[in-house]
N, C-alpha and C positions, 0 to 999 in steps of 0.2 A: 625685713619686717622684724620689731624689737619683740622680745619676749616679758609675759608678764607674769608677776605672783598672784598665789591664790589666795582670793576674797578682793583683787584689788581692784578698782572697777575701771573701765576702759570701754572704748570705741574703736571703732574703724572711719579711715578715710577712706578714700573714694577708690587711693589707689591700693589701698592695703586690701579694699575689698574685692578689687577687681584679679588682685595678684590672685588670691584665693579661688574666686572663681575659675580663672583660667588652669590653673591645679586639680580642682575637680573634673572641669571637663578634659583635663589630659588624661588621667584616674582612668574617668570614662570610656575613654576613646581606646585606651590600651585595654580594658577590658574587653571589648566590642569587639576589638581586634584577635583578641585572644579566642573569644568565644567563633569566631567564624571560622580561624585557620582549625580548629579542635573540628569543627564541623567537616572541612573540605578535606579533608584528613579522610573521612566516610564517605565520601563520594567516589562512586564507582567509576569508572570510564566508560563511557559515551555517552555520560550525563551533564546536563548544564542548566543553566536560571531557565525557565519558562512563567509564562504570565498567565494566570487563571485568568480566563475572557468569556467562559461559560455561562457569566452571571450569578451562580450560586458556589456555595463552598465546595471542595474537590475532596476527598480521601483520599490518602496515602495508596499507589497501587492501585490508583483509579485511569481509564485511558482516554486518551486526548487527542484530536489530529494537528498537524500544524498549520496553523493560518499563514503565518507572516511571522516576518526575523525583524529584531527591533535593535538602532544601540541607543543608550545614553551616554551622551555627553556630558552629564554632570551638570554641575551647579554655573558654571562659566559658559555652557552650551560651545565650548569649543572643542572642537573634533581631534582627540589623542587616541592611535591607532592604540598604543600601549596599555592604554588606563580606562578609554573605553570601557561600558559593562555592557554586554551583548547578550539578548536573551528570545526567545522564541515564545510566538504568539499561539496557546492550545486553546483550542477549540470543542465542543462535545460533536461527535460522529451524525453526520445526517447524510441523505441519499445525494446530496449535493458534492459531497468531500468522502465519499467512501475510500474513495483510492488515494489519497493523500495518507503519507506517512504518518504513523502510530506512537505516540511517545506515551509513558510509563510514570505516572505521578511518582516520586522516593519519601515524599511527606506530606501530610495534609495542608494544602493550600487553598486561603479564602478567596475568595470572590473579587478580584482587580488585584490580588496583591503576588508577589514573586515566591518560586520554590524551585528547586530542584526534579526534575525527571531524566527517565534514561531515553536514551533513541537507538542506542544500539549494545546489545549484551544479553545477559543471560538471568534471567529473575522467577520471582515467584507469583502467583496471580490467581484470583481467585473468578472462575468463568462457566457460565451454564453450559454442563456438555453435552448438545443435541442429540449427538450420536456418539458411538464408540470406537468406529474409526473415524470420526475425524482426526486429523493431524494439524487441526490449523485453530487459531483465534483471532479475532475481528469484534472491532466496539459494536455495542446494540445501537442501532439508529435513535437519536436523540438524550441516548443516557450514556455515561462513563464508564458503562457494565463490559465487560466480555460475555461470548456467546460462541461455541466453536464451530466450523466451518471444516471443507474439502481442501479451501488456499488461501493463503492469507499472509500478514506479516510476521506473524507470530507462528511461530513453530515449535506445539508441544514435545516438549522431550520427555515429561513424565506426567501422569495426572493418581492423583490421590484417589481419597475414596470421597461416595457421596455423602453430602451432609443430611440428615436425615429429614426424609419424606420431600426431597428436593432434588434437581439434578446437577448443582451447585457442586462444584470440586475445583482445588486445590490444583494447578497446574503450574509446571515450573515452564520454561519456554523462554526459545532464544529469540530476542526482538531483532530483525534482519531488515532495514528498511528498503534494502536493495532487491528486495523480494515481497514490494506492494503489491503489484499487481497481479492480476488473474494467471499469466502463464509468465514465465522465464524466457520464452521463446519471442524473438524479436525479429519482423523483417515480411519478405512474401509470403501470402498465404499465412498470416497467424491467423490464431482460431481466438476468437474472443468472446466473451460472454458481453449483451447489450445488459447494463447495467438499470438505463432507463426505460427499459422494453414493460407493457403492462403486463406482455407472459412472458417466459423462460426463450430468450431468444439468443441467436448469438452472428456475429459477426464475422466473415473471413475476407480478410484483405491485409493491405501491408502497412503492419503498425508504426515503422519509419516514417512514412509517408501515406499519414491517416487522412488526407486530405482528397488523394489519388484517387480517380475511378477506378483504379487498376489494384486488383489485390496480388498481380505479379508478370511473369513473365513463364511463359512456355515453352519448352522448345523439343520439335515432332519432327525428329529425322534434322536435326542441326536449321531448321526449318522455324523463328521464333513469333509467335500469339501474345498477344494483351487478354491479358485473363479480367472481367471484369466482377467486382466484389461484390458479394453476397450478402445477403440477410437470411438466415434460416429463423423459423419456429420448428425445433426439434419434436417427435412427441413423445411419452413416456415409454421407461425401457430403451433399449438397441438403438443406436443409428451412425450413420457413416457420413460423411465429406466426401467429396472424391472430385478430382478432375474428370468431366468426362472429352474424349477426343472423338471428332465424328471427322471420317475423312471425307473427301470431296467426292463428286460425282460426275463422271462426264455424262455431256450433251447425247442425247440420241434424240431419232426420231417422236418416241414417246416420254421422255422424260428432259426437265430443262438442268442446265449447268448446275450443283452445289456446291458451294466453295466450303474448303473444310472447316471447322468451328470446336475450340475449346472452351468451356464454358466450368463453373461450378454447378454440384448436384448435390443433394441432402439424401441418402438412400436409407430404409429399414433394414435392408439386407446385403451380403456382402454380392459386391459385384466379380462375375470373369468377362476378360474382352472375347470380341469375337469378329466376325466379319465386318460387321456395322458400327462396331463405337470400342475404342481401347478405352478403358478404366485405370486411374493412378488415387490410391490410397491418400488423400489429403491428413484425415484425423478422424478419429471415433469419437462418440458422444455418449453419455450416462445420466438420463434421468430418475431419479425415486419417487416415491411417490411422498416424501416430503419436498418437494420440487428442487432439490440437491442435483446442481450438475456439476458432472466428472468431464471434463477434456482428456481426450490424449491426442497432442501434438506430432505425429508422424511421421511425416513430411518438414524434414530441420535441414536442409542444406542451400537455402536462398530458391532460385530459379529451378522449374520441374523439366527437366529432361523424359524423354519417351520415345519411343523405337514402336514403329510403325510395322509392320511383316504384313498388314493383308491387301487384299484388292484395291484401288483407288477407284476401280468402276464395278457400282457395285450392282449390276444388272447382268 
């Protein structure tokens, strides 16, 4: 492209003009580029592109479930594992998706369009705290709020002070996605909370195999039971799980044959065995009277073993 003096008057051809163009948008292109590696530079690890899908705009540190993992292909729509941009579909929290993992907006993102969150690390977060011991946070059903809890994904490691005439605070907390759900404990006999239950209900059976009539396996004197799984409504205050074991009964003249029977039981109070039924500690249960339930898990080593001492006839 020839150069010219000043005042002197000139045009462009087609190709002179195009040269140019093509210059500006390299200009462009290396700026664009510049500005995102200065960006990723900030990005923390276990964060990546997520898609606002909520339908309204999102804040910075707002929370999200994930729907669905998306790639694009690009302009060519042809599939490069390499060059691929892969990014995840967030959601706002409903009683549909509670237990689906929890991701962490890093900046404010509009409505269809792409940004940055974390799925796993350590951050800052702004959440209503119900109570004082909770240890836990979870999105509010249909908004992007935090709200604390008993269990959760999120696990407060520190909380500020409240904001005034609000119970609004300032929590830092480590995002664990491997710690969605209600308990840790996995297998026979978990203790679960029914999530779709109209009251505070809960579940015991084996969450491997949630399908199972069978919430496990027994075993009374090397002797092995199909335990069949439970549905409890706890009631407020104290309560207990328990296997109970009733052994068998022989035949006499006034009484007919009972075959022995393990079963699940929901008790108020703690149980001792005795001649007529052995008791084994399944888990204990904590309701408040904000309807906050506490599980403890007691029974964690798969299949329940139990040793038998008393009569088989119990007449």
């Amino acid at each position: 492209m020839r150069r010219v003096k000043s005042g002197e008057e000139f045009s462009f051809n087609a190709k002179e003009w195009n040269s140019m163009a093509e210059a500006v948008e390299y200009v462009q292109k290396q700026e664009q580029e510049a500005r995102d590696y200065t960006k990723q530079r900030h990005i923390p690890a276990g964060a990546m592109l997520i898609l606002n899908s909520t339908g309204a705009d999102v804040r910075a540190f707002s929370a999200l479930v994930l729907s669905d993992v998306k790639v694009d292909h690009g302009e060519n729509s042809v599939s490069n594992w390499l060059h691929d941009r892969k990014y995840i579909v967030g959601k706002a929290s409903d009683n549909e998706n509670a237990e689906k993992s929890i991701l962490v907006t890093l900046e404010d993102i509009d409505a269809g369009d792409l940004g940055y969150a974390i799925a796993y690390g350590v951050i800052a977060v702004e959440a209503a705290v119900l109570r004082e011991e909770d240890e836990y946070l979870r999105p509010i059903a249909g908004t992007t709020k935090f709200e604390s809890c008993d269990r959760g994904a999120c696990k407060i490691i520190w909380k500020g002070k409240k904001k005034e005439d609000t119970n609004i605070r300032e929590c830092l907390v480590f995002l664990n996605i491997s710690d969605a759900g209600e308990s840790s404990y996995r297998g026979m006999f978990c203790i679960e909370r029914l999530e779709k239950a109209e009251n505070t209900s809960i579940i015991v059976h084996n969450s491997d195999m949630p399908e199972n009539e069978n919430a496990g396996i027994a075993f009374m004197n090397n002797q092995p039971f199909e335990v069949v799984k439970a549905e409890f409504t706890p009631p407020m205050g104290e309560s207990y799980v328990y296997l109970k074991f009733t052994p068998p009964v022989r035949e006499t003249d006034e009484l007919d044959y009972m075959a022995a029977t393990a079963e699940l039981s929901l008790e108020t109070e703690l149980k001792e065995s005795d001649d007529t039924s052995q008791w084994y500690l399944v888990g204990s249960l904590s309701i408040n009277e904000e309807d906050s339930l506490r599980i403890s898990q007691d029974h964690r080593c798969g299949a329940i073993r139990m040793t038998w001492f008393g009569p088989c006839n119990l007449v």
